[in-house]
Backbone bond lengths (Angstrom), bond angles and torsions (degrees), N, CA, C in turn:
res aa  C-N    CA-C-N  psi(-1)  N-CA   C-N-CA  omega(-1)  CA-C   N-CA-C  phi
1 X - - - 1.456 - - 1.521 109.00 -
2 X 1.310 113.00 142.13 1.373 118.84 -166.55 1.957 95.98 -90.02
3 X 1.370 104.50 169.18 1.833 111.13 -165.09 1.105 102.75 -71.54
4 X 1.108 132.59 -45.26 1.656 145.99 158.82 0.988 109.46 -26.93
5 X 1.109 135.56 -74.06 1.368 152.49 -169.30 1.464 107.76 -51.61
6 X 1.369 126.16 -31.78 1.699 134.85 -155.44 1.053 92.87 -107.14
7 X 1.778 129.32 -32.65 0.940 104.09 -175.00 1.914 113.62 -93.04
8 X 0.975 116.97 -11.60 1.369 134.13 -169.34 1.522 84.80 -68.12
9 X 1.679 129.07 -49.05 1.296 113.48 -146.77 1.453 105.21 -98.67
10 X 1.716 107.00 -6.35 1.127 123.93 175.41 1.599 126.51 -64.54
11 X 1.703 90.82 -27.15 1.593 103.57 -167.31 1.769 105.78 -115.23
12 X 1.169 107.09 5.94 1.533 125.23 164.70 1.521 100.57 -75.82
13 X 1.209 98.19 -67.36 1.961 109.61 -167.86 1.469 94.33 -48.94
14 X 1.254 125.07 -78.23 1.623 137.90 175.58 1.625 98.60 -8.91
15 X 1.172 105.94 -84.49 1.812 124.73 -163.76 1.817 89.10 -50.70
16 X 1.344 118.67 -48.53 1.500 107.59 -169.19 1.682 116.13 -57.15
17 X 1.528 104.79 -61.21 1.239 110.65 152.68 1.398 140.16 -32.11
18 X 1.418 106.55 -32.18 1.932 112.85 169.68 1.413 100.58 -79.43
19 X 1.133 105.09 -24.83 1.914 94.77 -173.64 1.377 105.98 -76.00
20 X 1.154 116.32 -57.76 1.685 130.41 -173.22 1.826 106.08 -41.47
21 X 1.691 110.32 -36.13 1.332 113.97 -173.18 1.553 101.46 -101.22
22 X 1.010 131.06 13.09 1.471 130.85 166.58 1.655 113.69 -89.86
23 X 1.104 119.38 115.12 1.443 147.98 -157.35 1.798 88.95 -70.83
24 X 1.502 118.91 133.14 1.494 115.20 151.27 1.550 112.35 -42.73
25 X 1.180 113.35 126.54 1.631 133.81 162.03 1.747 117.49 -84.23
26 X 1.411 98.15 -5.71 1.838 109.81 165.26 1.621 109.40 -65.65
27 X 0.843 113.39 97.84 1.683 91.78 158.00 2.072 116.07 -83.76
28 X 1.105 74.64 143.59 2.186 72.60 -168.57 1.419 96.80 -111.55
29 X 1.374 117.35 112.67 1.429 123.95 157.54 1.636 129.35 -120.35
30 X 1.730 87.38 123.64 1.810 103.61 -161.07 1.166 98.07 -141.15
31 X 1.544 114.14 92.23 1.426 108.72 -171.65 1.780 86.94 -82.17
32 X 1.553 103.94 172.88 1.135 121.06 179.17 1.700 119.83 -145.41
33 X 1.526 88.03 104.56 1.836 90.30 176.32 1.136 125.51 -80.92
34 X 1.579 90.25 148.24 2.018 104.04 -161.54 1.467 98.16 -130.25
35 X 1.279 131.31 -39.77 1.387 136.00 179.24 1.140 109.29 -37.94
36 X 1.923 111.50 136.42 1.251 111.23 -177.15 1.588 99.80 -118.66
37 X 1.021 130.57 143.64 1.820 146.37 -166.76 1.330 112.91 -140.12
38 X 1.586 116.13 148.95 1.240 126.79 -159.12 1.747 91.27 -86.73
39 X 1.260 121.12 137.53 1.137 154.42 -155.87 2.322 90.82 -67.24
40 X 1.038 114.11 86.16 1.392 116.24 -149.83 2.340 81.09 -96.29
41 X 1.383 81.97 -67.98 2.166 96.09 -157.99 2.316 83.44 -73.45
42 X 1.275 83.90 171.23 1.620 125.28 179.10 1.174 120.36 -165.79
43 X 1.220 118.91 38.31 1.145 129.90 140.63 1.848 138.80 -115.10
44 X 1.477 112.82 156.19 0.910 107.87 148.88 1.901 147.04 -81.99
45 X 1.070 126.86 134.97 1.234 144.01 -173.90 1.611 108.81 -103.41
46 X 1.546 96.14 171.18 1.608 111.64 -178.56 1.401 83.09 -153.51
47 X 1.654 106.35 117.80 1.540 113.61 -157.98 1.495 98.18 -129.48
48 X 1.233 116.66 117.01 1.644 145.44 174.05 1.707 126.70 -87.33
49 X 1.017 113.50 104.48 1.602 95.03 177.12 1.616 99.73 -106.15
50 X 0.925 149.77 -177.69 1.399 146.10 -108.06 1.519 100.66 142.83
51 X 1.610 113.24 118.72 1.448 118.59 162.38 1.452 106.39 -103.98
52 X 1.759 117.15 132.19 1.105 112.43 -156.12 1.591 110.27 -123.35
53 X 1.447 79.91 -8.91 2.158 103.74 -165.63 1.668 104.41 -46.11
54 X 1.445 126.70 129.96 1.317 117.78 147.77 1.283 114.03 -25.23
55 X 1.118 138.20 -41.14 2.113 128.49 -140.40 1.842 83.05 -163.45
56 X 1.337 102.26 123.97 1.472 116.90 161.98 2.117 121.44 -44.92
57 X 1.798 71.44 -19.26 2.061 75.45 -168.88 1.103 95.40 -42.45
58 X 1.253 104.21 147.70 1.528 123.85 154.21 1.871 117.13 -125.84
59 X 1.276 112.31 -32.88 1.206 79.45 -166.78 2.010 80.19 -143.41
60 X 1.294 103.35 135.09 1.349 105.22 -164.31 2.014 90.99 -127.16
61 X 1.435 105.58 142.12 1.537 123.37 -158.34 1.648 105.32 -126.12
62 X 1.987 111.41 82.10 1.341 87.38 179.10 1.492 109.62 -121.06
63 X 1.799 93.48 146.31 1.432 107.32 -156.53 1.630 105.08 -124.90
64 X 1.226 137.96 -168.99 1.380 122.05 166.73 1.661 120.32 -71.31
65 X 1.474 111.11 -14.02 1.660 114.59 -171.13 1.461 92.38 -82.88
66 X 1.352 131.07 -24.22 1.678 128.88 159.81 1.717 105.85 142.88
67 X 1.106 144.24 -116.09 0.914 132.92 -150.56 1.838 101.46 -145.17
68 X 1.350 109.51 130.67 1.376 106.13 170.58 1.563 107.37 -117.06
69 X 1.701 109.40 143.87 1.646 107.87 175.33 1.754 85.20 -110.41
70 X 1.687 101.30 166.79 0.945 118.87 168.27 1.361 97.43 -143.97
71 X 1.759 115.51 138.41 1.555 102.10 -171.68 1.928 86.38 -120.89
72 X 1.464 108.02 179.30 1.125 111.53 -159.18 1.867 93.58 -165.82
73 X 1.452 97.70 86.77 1.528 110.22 176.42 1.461 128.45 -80.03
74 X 1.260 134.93 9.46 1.100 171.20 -23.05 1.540 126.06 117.90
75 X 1.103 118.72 -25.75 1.558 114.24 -145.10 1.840 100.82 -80.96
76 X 1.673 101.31 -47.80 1.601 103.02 174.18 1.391 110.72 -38.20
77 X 1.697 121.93 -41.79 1.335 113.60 -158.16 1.583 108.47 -85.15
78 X 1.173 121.94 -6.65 1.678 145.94 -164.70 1.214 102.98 -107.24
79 X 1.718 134.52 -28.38 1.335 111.01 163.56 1.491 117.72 -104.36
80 X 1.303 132.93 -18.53 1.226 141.95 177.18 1.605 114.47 -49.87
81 X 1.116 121.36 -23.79 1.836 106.68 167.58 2.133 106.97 -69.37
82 X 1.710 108.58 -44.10 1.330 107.70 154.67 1.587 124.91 -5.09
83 X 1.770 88.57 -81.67 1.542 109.40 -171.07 1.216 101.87 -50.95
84 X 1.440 131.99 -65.03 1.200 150.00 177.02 1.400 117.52 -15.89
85 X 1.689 97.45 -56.88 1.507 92.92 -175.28 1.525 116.35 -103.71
86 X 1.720 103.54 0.95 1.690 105.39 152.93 1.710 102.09 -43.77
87 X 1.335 111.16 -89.19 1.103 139.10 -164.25 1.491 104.01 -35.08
88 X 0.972 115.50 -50.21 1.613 107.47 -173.96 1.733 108.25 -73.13
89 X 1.202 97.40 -4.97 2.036 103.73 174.06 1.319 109.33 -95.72
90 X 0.980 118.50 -2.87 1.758 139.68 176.06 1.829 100.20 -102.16
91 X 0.683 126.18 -36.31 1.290 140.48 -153.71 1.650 135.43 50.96
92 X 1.475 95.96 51.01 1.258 108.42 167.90 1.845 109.87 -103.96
93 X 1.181 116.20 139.14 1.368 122.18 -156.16 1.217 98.94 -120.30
94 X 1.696 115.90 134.26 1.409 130.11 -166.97 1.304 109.08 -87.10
95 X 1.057 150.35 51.01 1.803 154.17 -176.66 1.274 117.18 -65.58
96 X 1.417 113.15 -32.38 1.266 103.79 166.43 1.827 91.89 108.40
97 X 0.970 122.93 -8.83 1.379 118.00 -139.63 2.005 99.88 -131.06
98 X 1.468 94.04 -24.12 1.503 105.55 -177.39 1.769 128.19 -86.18
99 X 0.973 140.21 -133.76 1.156 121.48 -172.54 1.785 101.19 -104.17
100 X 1.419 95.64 156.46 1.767 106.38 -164.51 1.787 104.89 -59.02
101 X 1.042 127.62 120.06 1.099 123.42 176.53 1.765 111.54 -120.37
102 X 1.657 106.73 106.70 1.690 82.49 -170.37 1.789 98.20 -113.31
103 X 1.439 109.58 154.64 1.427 93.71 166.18 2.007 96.00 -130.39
104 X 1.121 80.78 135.35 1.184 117.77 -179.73 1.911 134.65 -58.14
105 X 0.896 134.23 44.22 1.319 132.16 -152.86 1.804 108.08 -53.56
106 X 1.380 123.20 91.41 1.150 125.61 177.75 1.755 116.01 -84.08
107 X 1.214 102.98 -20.56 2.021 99.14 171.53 1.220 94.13 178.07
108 X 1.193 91.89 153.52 1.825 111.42 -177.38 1.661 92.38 -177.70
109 X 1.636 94.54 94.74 1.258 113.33 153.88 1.494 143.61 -120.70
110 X 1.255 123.87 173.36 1.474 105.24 -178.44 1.764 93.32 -154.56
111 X 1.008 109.78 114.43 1.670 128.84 143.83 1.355 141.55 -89.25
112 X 1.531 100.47 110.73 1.738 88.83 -178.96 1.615 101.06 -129.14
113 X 1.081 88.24 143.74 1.752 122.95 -167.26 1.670 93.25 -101.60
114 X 1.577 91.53 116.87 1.728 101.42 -169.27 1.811 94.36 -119.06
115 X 1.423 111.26 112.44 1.587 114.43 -175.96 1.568 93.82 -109.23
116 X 1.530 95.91 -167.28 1.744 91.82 -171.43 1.474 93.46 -92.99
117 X 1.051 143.97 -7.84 1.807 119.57 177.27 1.620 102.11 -125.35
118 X 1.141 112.55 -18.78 1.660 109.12 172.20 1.600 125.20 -144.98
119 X 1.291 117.51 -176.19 1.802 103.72 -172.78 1.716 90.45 -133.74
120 X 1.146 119.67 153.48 1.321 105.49 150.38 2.135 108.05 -129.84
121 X 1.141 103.69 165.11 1.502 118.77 -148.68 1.388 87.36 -126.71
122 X 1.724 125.49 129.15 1.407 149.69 152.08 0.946 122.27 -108.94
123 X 0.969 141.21 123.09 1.907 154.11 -172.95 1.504 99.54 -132.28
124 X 1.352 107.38 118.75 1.466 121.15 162.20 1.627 104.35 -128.34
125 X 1.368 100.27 134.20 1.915 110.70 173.95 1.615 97.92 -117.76
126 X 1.246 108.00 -175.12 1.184 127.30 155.86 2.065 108.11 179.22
127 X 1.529 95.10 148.33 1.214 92.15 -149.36 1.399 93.96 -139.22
128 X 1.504 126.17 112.17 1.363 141.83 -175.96 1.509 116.16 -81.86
129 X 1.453 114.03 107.36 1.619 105.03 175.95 1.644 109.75 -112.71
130 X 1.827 99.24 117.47 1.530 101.27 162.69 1.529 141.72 -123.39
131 X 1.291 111.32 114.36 1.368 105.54 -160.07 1.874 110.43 -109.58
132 X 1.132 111.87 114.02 1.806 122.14 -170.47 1.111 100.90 -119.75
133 X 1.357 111.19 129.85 1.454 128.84 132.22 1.300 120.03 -130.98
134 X 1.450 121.05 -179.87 1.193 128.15 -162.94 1.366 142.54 -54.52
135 X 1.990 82.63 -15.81 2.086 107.37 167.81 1.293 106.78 -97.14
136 X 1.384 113.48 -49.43 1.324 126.05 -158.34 1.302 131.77 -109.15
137 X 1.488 143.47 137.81 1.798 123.16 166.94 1.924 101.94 -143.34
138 X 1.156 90.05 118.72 1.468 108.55 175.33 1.617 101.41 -103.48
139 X 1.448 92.62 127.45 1.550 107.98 170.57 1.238 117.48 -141.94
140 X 1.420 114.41 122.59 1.598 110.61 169.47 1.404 99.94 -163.67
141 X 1.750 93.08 153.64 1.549 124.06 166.98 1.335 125.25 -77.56
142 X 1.693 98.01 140.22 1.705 94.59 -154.57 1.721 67.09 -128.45
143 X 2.200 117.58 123.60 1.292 98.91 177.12 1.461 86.72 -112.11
144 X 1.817 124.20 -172.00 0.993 128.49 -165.42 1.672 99.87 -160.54
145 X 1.398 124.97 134.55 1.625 113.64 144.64 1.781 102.85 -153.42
146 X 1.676 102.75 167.62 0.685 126.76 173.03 1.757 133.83 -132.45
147 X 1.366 127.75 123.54 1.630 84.31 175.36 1.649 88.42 -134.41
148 X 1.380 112.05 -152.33 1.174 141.24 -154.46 1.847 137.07 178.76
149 X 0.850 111.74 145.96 1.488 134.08 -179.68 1.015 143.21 -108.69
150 X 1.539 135.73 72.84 1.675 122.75 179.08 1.204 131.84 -126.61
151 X 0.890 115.73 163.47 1.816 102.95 -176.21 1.632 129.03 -69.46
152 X 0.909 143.27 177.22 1.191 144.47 -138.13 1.730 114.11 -3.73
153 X 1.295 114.85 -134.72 1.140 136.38 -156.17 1.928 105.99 -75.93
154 X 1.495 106.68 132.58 1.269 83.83 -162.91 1.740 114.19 -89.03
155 X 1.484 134.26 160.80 1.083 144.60 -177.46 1.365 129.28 -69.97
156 X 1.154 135.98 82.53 1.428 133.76 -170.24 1.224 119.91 -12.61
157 X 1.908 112.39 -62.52 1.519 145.38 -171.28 1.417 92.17 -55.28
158 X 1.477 107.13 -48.69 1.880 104.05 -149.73 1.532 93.62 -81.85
159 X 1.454 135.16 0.19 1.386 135.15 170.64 1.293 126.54 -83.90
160 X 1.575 99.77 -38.21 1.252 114.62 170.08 1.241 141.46 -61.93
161 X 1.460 90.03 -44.25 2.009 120.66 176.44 1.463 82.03 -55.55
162 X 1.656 124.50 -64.72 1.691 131.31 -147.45 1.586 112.83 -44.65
163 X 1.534 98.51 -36.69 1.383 117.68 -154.00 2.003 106.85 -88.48
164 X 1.680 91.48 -47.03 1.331 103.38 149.06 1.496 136.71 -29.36
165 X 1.004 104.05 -69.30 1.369 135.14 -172.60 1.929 109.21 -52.18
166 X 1.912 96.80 -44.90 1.287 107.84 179.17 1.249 125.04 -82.79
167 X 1.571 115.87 -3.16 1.386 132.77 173.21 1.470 96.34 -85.72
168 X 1.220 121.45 -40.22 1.549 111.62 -172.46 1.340 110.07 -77.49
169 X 1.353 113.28 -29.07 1.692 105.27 -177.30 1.646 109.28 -62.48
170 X 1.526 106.21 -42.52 1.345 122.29 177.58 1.420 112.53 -42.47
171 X 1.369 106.02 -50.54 1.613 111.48 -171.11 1.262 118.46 -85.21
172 X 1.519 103.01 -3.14 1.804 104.68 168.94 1.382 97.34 -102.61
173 X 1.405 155.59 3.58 0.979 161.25 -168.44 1.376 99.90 -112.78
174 X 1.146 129.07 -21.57 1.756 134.90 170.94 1.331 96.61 -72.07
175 X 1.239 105.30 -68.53 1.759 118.20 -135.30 2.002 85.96 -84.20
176 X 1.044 129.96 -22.88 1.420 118.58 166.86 1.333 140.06 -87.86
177 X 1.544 98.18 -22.12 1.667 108.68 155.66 1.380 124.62 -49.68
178 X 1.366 100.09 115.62 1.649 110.97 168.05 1.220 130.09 -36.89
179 X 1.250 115.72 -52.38 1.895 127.34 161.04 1.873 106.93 -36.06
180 X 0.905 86.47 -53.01 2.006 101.63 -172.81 1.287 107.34 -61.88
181 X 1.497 113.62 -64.50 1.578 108.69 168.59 1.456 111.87 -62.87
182 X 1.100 161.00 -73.55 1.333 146.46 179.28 1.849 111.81 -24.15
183 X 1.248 109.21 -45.80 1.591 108.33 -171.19 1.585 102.83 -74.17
184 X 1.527 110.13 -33.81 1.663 97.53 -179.54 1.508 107.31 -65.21
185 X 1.644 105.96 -49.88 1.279 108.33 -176.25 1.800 139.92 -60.23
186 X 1.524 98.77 -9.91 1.468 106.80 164.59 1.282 126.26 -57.87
């Protein structure tokens, strides 16, 4: 084999190999509701989620090489089965046909602070609920954070679950507030 040749196939394998060990830069967040609640609303809704954020960022990575964003255009369509099945544990039913129910995605971020032996992780949401009809309009902010601390390098999974996790508290914190049930239920 000619030198050319070894090295061409040399620096193929290399580049293939860097790819294979390069970690998804997606972060995927799908929280998933499980909570079961006493059957509060009887109504139907027409339920909207809405991305509302200035900046798609979602999840920003700062390390000493400087700062990484990751944006996530997507997110309304990634938590709305959530809401969905809040609501149907409430027993308000999504038909499409019932009163306007929008929720609002006002921030959903995540910062993690990457040091040399540990990271720590900040999650702030906030989550706009508006419900109008022709008598009435209830609106309010439902905010949320979370953070965290661990040693070395931080965990994709264990960011995700975190972030997860705080969408679901959020959405049981909607759908159980008294204000919320009264406004569906008018």
């Amino acid at each position: 084999m000619n030198a050319k040749y070894k090295v061409t196939v040399l620096a193929l394998t290399l580049g293939f190999l860097a790819g294979c060990s390069t970690p998804s830069q997606r972060f995927i967040f799908s929280p998933n509701y499980t909570q079961t609640h006493q059957k509060m609303v009887q109504q139907d809704v027409s339920l909207s989620v809405n991305d509302r954020r200035a900046s798609f960022t979602t999840v920003t990575i700062k390390n000493s090489d400087g700062n990484q964003t990751l944006a996530d255009k997507y997110l309304a369509e990634s938590i709305t089965p959530a809401i969905e099945q809040a609501l149907a544990q409430v027993g308000a039913n999504n038909s499409g046909m019932g009163k306007a129910l929008d929720v609002n995605i006002q921030r959903l971020d995540t910062t993690i602070k990457q040091q040399l032996h540990k990271h720590t992780t900040i999650t702030n949401t906030e989550l706009e609920v508006v419900i109008e009809t022709t008598e009435h309009r209830f609106a309010k902010r439902y905010k949320g954070n979370k953070q965290s601390e661990a040693p070395l390098s931080f965990d994709k999974a264990k960011v995700e679950q975190q972030v997860n996790r705080l969408i679901e508290e959020m959405i049981t914190r909607i759908v159980t507030d008294p204000e919320f049930v009264n406004a569906v239920n008018r």
